[in-house]
N, C-alpha and C positions, 0 to 999 in steps of 0.2 A: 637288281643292280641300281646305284643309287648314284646319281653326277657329283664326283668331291670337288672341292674345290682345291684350285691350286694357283700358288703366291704367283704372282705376275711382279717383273720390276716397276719401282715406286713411279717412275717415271712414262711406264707403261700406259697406254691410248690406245682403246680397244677402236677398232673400226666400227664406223655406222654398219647397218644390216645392207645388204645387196640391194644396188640402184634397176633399172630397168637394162642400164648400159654398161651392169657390175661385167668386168672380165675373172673367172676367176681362175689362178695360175693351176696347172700339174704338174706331178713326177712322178716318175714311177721307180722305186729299187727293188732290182731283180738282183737274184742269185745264181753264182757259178753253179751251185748245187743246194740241194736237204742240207739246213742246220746250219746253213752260213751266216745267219744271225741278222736276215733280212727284218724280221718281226721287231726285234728290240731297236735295228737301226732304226725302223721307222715310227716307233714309238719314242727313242728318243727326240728325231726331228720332231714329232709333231708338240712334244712339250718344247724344245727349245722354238720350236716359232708361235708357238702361242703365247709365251713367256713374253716374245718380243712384240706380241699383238696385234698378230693375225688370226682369222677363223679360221682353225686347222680341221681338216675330218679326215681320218682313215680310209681307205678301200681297197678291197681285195676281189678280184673277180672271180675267181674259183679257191675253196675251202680244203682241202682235207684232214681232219682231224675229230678225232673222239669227242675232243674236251672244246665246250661250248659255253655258251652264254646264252640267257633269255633276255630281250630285248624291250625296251619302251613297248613298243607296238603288237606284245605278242608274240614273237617269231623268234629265232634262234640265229646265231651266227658264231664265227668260232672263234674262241677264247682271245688269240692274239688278238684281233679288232678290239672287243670289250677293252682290251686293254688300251688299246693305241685311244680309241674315244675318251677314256678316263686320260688319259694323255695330254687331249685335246681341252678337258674339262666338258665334255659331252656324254650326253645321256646312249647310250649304242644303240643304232635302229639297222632294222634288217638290211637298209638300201647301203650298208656299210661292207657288206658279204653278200652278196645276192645267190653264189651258188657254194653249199656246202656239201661234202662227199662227207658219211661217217662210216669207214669198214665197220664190214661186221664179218669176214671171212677171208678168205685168202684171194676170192676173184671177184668181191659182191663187196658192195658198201650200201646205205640209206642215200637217197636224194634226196638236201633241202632245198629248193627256189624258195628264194624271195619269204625267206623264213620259216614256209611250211612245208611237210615233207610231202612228196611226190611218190612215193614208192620206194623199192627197192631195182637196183644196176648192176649188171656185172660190169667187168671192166672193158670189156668189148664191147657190149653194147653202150655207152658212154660216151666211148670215143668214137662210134657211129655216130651218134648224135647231139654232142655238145656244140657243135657252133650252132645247132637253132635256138639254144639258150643265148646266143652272142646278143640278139634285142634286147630283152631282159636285163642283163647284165649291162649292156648299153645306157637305156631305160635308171635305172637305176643310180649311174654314174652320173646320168644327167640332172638327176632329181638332186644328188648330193651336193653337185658343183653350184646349186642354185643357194646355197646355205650357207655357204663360206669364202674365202677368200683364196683358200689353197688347200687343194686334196692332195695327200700323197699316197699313190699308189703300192701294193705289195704285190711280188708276183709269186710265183709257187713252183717248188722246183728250181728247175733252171733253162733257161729260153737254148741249152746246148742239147736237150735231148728232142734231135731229130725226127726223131720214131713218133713223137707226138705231136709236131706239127700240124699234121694237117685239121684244122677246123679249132685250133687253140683258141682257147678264150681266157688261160691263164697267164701268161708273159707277153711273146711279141704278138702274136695273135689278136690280143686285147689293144697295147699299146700302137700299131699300127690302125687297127679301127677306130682308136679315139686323140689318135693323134697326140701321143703321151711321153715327153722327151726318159731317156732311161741314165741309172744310177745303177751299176753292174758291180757287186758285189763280191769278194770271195774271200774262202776265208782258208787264213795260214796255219792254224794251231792243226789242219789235215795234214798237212805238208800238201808240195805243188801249187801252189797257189799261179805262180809263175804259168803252167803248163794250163790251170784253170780259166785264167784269165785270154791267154792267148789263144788257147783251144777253143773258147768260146767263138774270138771272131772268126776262128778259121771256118765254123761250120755255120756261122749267120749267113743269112744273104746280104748284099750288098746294099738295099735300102733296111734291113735290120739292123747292119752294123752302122747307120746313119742316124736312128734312134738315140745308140748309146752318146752320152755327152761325157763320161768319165767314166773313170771305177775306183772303188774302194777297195782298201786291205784289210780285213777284220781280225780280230780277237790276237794280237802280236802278244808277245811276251817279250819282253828284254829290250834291248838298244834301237829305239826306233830308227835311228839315223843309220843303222849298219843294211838297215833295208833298201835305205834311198839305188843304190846302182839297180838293184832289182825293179824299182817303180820308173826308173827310167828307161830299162832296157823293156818294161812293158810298152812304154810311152812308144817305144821306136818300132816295135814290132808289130802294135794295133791303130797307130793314130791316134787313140782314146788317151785324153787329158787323166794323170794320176792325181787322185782329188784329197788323198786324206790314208793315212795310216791309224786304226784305232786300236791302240793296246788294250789290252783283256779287261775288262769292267768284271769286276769280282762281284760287285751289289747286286749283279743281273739274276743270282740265285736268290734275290729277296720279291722278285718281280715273279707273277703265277705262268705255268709253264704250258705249255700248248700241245707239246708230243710227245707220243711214247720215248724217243730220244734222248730226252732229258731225265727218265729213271735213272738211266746208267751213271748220271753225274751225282746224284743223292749220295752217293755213299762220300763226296766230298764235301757239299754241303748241306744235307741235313743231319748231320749227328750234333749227338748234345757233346755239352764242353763235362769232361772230369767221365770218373767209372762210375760216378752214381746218379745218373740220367736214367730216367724216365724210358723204358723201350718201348716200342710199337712197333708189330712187326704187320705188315700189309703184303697178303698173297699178291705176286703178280700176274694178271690175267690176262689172255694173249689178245682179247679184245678191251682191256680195261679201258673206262670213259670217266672222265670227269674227274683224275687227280689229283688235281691242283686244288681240291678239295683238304689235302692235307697239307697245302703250304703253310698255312700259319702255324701247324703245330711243327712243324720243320722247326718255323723261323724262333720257337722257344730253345734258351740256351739248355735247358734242363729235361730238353728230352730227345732220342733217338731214334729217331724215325728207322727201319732197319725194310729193306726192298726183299722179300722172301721170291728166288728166281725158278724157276721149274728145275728140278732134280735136288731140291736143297728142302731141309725140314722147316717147320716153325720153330725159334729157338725158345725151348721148356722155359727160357727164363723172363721173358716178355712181361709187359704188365699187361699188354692192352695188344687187341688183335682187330683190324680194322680191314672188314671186306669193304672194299672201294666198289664203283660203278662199271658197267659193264655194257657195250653196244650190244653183248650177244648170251643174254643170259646164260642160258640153258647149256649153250657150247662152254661156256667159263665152268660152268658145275660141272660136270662131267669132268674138264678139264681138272680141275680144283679135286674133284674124290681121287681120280685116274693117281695124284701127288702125293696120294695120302692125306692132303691137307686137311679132309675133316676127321680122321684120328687123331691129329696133333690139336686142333680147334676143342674134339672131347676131352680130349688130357688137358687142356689148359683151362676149360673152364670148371673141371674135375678138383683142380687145384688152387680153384680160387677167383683166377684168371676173370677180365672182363671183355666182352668181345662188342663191336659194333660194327652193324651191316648197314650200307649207305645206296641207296636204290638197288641198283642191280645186287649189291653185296645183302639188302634189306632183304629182295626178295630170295636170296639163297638161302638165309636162317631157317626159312617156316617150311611148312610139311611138304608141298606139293610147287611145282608149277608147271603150269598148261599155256600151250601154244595152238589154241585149237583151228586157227587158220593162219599157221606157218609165218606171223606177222614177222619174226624173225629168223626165219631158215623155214625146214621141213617142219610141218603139223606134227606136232604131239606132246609129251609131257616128261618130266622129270621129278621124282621124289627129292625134293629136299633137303636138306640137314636134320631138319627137325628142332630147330634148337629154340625156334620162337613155335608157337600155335597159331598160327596162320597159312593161310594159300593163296599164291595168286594165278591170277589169269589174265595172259598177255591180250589185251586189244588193239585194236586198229586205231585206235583213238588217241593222238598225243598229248600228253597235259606239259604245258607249256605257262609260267606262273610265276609269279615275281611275290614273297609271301614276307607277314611279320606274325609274332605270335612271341608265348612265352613259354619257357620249360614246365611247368605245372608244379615239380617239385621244390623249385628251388624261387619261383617266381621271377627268372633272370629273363630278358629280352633277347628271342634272336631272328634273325632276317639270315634270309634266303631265298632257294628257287628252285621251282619244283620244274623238270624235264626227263618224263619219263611212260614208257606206255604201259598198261597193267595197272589190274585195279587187284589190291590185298585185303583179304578179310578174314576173321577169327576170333576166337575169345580171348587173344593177348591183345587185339587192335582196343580190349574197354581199359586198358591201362596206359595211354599215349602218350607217347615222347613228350610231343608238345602240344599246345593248344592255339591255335590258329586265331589274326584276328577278325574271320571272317566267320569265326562260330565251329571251322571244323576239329576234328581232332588227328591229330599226323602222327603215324610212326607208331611204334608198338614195344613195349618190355616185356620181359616172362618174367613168370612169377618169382623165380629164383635173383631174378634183380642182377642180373650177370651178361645177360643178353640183350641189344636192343635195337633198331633198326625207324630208320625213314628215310621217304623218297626226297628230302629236301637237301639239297646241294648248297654249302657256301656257308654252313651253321658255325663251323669252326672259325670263320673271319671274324664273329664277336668276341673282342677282349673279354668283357665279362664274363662270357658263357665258355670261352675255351677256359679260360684262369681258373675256375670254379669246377670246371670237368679235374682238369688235372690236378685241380685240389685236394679231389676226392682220392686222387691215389697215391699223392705221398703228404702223409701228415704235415703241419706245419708249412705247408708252400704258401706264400702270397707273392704278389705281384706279378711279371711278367713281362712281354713284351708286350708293345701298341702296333701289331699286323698291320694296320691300315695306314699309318701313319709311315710307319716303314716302306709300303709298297711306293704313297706320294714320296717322303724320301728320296727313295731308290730313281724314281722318274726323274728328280729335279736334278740326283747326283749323274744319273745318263744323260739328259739335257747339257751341263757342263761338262762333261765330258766331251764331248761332241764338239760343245763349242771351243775345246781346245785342241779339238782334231783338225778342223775342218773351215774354211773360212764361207760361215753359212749365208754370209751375202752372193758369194760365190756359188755356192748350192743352188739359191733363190731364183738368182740368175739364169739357170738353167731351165729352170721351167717355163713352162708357157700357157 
C-alpha cells in the first residue's frame, strides 16, 4: 500500500509536527448497529479535516473482518483503516487497528495484536479475555495521538449490545478508558432508526450516555427536511444534540469494501452498462477474505462482475471465473465441490472459459492441500481441483508483504501484497504469473493457458495491468477506467458531502 496524495485547499497550512506541549484532539463515531456506515463516516471526516489542515489518523480498537491490509511496518489491520489512512494521506501502520478478529468458522476467528497473529479464539474464549488486550490497544492509541493533531476513532458494532460489555475494548469500553467524546451513529435505509437511536440510550449507563455529544442520521433517501420532527423528538427523548442528517452517497460503491455485507449490494453496483459486458462470475465462499480485490474490475463500465450464492450454478455463459481469498481454505473447498462448483469450473474451462485463483482461490486450483498441524481448523488434507499442477501446505508461518514486479508476458507493472500462510509448489509454479522485484517468481499458469493463480492481493488496482487483462478477452477493447483515481475521487466527493451535512467546526468542537 503506497500513501496517495490528495488536493488540500489552495489556501490550506498544514500544521508544524507535535510540540512537547502538542494536545492532540479525539472522537469517537460508534454505531447503533453492523453496516451503519461508521467506516465511510469516518473516512469521510478524516479527509474533510485534512483537506482543511489538520493531521488526521484513523483508529479503531477491535477489528473484525476478513478483508485486510498489509501495513508500513509489516503487520496487518483491516481494510476500512487502510482506507480511512489513505483518507488521511497516510501510510497505514498497525498502531491504527491494534486488535483484528478474522472468522474462520461459525465460533473461531484468527487473532491479530498489534499486526501479528497470535493464534487462533473461539468466541468464548475472547470475551474471557479481551480487556487484558485494553493496554495494548491503549499503548497504541497513545503512540498514534503523538503524530497528529486529531484521531478519529471507529467503534464496532454497537456500544447497545449489552451481552458484551463486560471487558469491551471495542465502543464504550475503549471510549471511557481513553476518555473519548462519542459521535453515535444510525442508520435509516433499515428502517427504525428512531427506536435505534433511542434504544441505545435506554440501555447505556448514565456516565455512557454522558460520552455521547450528538448522533447522526445516515444514508436518507428523499426529503431531508421531512425528517427534521423525527431528529427532534430524538433530541427530547435522549438529550443528545441531532448533529447532521446524511442522504445516501451513491460514490460509496467506488470506495473498497470491508464485509461480507457489502456482497449483497454488488448486484446494484458492480454490473456493467448495456448486454454486452464482460461477465465474471466469483463463487461465494462462507469464509471469503480479501474481496475487495475485485473492486476495480466492478468499477469497469464494460464488465459484470456477477456474486454466484450457494444453491445457485456458475452461469455457462461467463467469460472469466475468479476464485477469491479465503480465511479457511480447506472448509471453502469442500464447501465449493459439496455446490457442484467445480463441475461448472470444468465445463467452462472445457469450453474455452478462463479461470483465475487469488490465494486461497490459488491454492484451490492445484492437486492437493494439507493442513498438517490444523493451522486452520482440524489437521488434515484436501484433494484439489486439480486444474493447476501444484500443492500446497499450509504453515504456521504468515507472509505478510507489500510487493512490485511485472507480468512476464506482457511486461506490464503490477503492485501488490502478499498475506497469506502456505507455501505452493510444482511444475506449473516454472511458468509464473509474475516476476517479483526481488528476484522471486509468484503465481503459477497451466500449460493450457486457461488457468492461473497467485498469492498476491490488489493486482487488479493497476490500470494498466487490469486494461490489458480484459483486453485479452474482448477484441478491440482500449481504455478504461483510472481505479485509483476514482477511489481519491470518491473520498474528496464524501469529504464534501459531509461538509454540506454537517457543520464540521461543530464536529471539531466536540472533541477533546
Amino acid at each position: 500500500m503506497v500513501a496517495h496524495k490528495i488536493r488540500l485547499p489552495i489556501n490550506c497550512v498544514r500544521p508544524s509536527m507535535p510540540t512537547d506541549d502538542h494536545t492532540t484532539r479525539t472522537l469517537m463515531v460508534q454505531g447503533t448497529g453492523s453496516d451503519a456506515g461508521k467506516s465511510l463516516l469516518v473516512a469521510g471526516l478524516c479527509r474533510a479535516f485534512t483537506k482543511r489542515g489538520l493531521r488526521v489518523r484513523p483508529f479503531k480498537p477491535q477489528n473484525m473482518s476478513n478483508n485486510a491490509a498489509v501495513t508500513s511496518d509489516g503487520g496487518e489491520i483491516g481494510r476500512a483503516q487502510a482506507l480511512q489512512a489513505r483518507a488521511c494521506g497516510a501510510v497505514p501502520h498497525t498502531d491504527m487497528n491494534p486488535v483484528l478478529l478474522k472468522p474462520e468458522g461459525e465460533t473461531g476467528a484468527q487473532l491479530v495484536v498489534g499486526g501479528e497473529m497470535r493464534g487462533q479464539v473461539t468466541a468464548k474464549d475472547f470475551r474471557s479475555f479481551k480487556e487484558t488486550l485494553l493496554p495494548e490497544v491503549l499503548e497504541a492509541f497513545e503512540r498514534l495521538k503523538s503524530t497528529c493533531d486529531l484521531v478519529i476513532v471507529e467503534g464496532a458494532g454497537s456500544p447497545s449490545e449489552v451481552n458484551l460489555r463486560a471487558g469491551d475494548i471495542a465502543n464504550m469500553g475503549f471510549a471511557t478508558a481513553a476518555n473519548v467524546p462519542v459521535i453515535l451513529a444510525g442508520d435509516v435505509e433499515k428502517g427504525g432508526v428512531i427506536a435505534q437511536v433511542v434504544g441505545t440510550h435506554a440501555v447505556l449507563m448514565p456516565s455512557e450516555r454522558e460520552l455521547i455529544k450528538g448522533f447522526i442520521v445516515n444514508k436518507f433517501r428523499g426529503d431531508v427536511s421531512l425528517f427534521d420532527p423525527a431528529v427532534t423528538d430524538m433530541e427530547a427523548r435522549t438529550g443528545w444534540v441531532g448533529l447532521g442528517v446524511v442522504p445516501w452517497f451513491a460514490d460509496a460503491s467506488k470506495l473498497p469494501k470491508e464485509d461480507s455485507a457489502s456482497l449483497g449490494r454488488w448486484a446494484e453496483t458492480g454490473r456493467g452498462d448495456g448486454s454486452g459486458a464482460m461477465r465474471i462470475a466469483v463463487p461465494r465462499f462462507p469464509r471469503i477474505a480479501n474481496f475487495d480485490d475485485l473492486d476495480p474490475l466492478m468499477s469497469e463500465d464494460d464488465v459484470d462482475v456477477i456474486v454466484v450464492e450457494s444453491g445457485q450454478a456458475i452461469p455457462g455463459d461467463v467469460d472469466v471465473i475468479v476464485l477469491p481469498g479465503s480465511k479457511s481454505v480447506i472448509s471453502d473447498l469442500k464447501h465449493l465441490k459439496a455446490e457442484d462448483w467445480d463441475v461448472d469450473i470444468a465445463a467452462h474451462i472445457h469450453r474455452g472459459g478462463l479461470v483465475v485463483g487469488l490465494c486461497g482461490g490459488y491454492q484451490m486450483l492445484g492437486q492437493r492441500i494439507s493442513d498438517p498441524d490444523g493451522v486452520e481448523g482440524e489437521a488434515g488434507e484436501e484433494l484439489g481441483l486439480g486444474f493447476l499442477d501444484v500443492e500446497t501446505v499450509l504453515t504456521g508461518d504468515k507472509t505478510l508483504e507489500q510487493v512490485k514486479g511485472i507480468e512476464p508476458a506482457t511486461g506490464i507493472k503490477i503492485v501488490g501484497y502478499e498475506m497469506h500462510i502456505g507455501l505452493t509448489e510444482g511444475p506449473d509454479r516454472h511458468t509464473p504469473w509474475f516476476h517479483l522485484n526481488d528476484g522471486r517468481e509468484e503465481g503459477a499458469i497451466a500449460k493450457n493457458t486457461q488457468v492461473m493463480g497467485t498469492y498476491l492481493h490488489g493486482v487488479f488496482s493497476a490500470d494498466a495491468f487490469r486494461h490489458n487483462f480484459l483486453s485479452r478477452l474482448r477484441e478491440g477493447r482500449t481504455g478504461g477506467v483510472a481505479y485509483e483515481q476514482g477511489v481519491e475521487d470518491a473520498l474528496d466527493g464524501l469529504a464534501e458531502h459531509l461538509e454540506m451535512c454537517f457543520d464540521l467546526d461543530e464536529i471539531l468542537a466536540l472533541s477533546n
